[in-house]
C-alpha positions as CSV (number, residue, x, y, z in Angstrom):
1,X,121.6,107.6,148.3
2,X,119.1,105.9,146.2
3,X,117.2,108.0,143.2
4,X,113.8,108.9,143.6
5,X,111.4,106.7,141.9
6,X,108.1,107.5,141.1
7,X,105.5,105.3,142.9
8,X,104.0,102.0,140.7
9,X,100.7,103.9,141.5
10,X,101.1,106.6,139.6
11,X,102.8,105.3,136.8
12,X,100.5,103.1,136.4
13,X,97.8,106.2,136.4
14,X,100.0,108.2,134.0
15,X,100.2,105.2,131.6
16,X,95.8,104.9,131.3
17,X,96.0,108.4,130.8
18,X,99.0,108.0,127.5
19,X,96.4,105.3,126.7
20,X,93.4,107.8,126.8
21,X,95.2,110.1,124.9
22,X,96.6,107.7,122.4
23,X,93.2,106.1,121.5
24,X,91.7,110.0,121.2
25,X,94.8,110.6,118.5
26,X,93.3,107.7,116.8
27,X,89.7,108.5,116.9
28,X,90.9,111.6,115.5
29,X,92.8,110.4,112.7
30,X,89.9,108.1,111.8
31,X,87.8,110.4,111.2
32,X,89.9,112.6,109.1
33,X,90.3,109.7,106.6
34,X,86.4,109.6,106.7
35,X,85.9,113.2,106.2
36,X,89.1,113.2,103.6
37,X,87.3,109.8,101.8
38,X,83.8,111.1,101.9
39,X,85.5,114.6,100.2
40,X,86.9,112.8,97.5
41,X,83.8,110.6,96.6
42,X,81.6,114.2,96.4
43,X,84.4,115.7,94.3
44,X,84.4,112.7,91.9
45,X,80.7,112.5,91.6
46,X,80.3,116.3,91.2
47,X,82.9,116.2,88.1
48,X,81.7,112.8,86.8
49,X,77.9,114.7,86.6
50,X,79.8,117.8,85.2
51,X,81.1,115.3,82.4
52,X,77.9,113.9,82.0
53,X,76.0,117.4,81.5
54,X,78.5,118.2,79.5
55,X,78.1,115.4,76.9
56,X,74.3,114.9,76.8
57,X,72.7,117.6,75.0
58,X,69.3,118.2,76.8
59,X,70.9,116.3,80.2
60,X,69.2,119.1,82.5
61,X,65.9,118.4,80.9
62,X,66.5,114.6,81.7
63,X,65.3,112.3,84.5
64,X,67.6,110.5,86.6
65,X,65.8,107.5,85.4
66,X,66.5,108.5,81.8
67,X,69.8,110.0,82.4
68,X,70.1,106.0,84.0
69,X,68.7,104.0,81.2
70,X,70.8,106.3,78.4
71,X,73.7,104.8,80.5
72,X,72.8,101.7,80.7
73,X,71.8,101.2,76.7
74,X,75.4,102.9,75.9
75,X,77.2,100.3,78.6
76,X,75.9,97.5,77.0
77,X,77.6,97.0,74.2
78,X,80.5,94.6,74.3
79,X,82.7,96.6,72.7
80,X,82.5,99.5,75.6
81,X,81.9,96.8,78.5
82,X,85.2,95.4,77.0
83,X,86.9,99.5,76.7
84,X,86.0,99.2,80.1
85,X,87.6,96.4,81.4
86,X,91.0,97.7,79.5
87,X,90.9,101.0,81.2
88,X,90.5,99.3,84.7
89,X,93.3,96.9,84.1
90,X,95.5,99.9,82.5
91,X,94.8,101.8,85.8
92,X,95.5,99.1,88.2
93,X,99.2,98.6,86.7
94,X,99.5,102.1,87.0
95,X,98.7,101.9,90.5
96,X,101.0,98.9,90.9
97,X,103.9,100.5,89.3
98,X,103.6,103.8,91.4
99,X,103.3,101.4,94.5
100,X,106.6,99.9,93.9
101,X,107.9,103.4,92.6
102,X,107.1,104.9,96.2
103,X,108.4,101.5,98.0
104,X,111.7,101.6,96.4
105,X,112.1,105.5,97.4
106,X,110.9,105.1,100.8
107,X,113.5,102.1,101.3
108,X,117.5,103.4,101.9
């Protein structure tokens, strides 16, 4: 006796609706990382502010146009453009080496 096979029809209809559900899932998940990216940019700028307050005496009684062109004046100096420059390079190795770090674990 032959098994019982579920019509091409309705496989078919069962497979657009895995599809549906599938690109849902990953609607979903893309707009976590939004919500998870946008989260982290509004914590960074709320500490980097903090750390600015905290620095400039006065900062509360400053414009953001002052706070801006105190900035500006202080990142214009070659020496701190160049402190800078170190301090991006020194985190990029970082992240490289933790890259390869978490690549070497994940890999048995």
């Amino acid at each position: 006796m032959p098994k019982s096979k579920i019509p091409i029809g309705e496989q078919i209809e069962k497979a657009k609706v895995d599809i549906k559900q599938r690109e849902n899932q990953l609607k979903t998940l893309i707009q976590k990382k939004k919500n998870l990216e946008r989260n982290a940019r509004t914590r960074r700028l709320i500490e980097r502010g903090a750390i600015l307050e905290s620095l400039i005496e006065g900062a509360l009684d400053l414009t953001n146009e002052q706070v801006k062109a105190l900035l500006q004046f202080a990142l214009a100096t070659v020496s701190v453009r160049e402190m800078v420059v170190a301090f991006i390079s020194e985190n990029n190795a970082t992240a490289t080496e933790q890259d390869s770090a978490s690549q070497s674990t994940e890999t048995f």
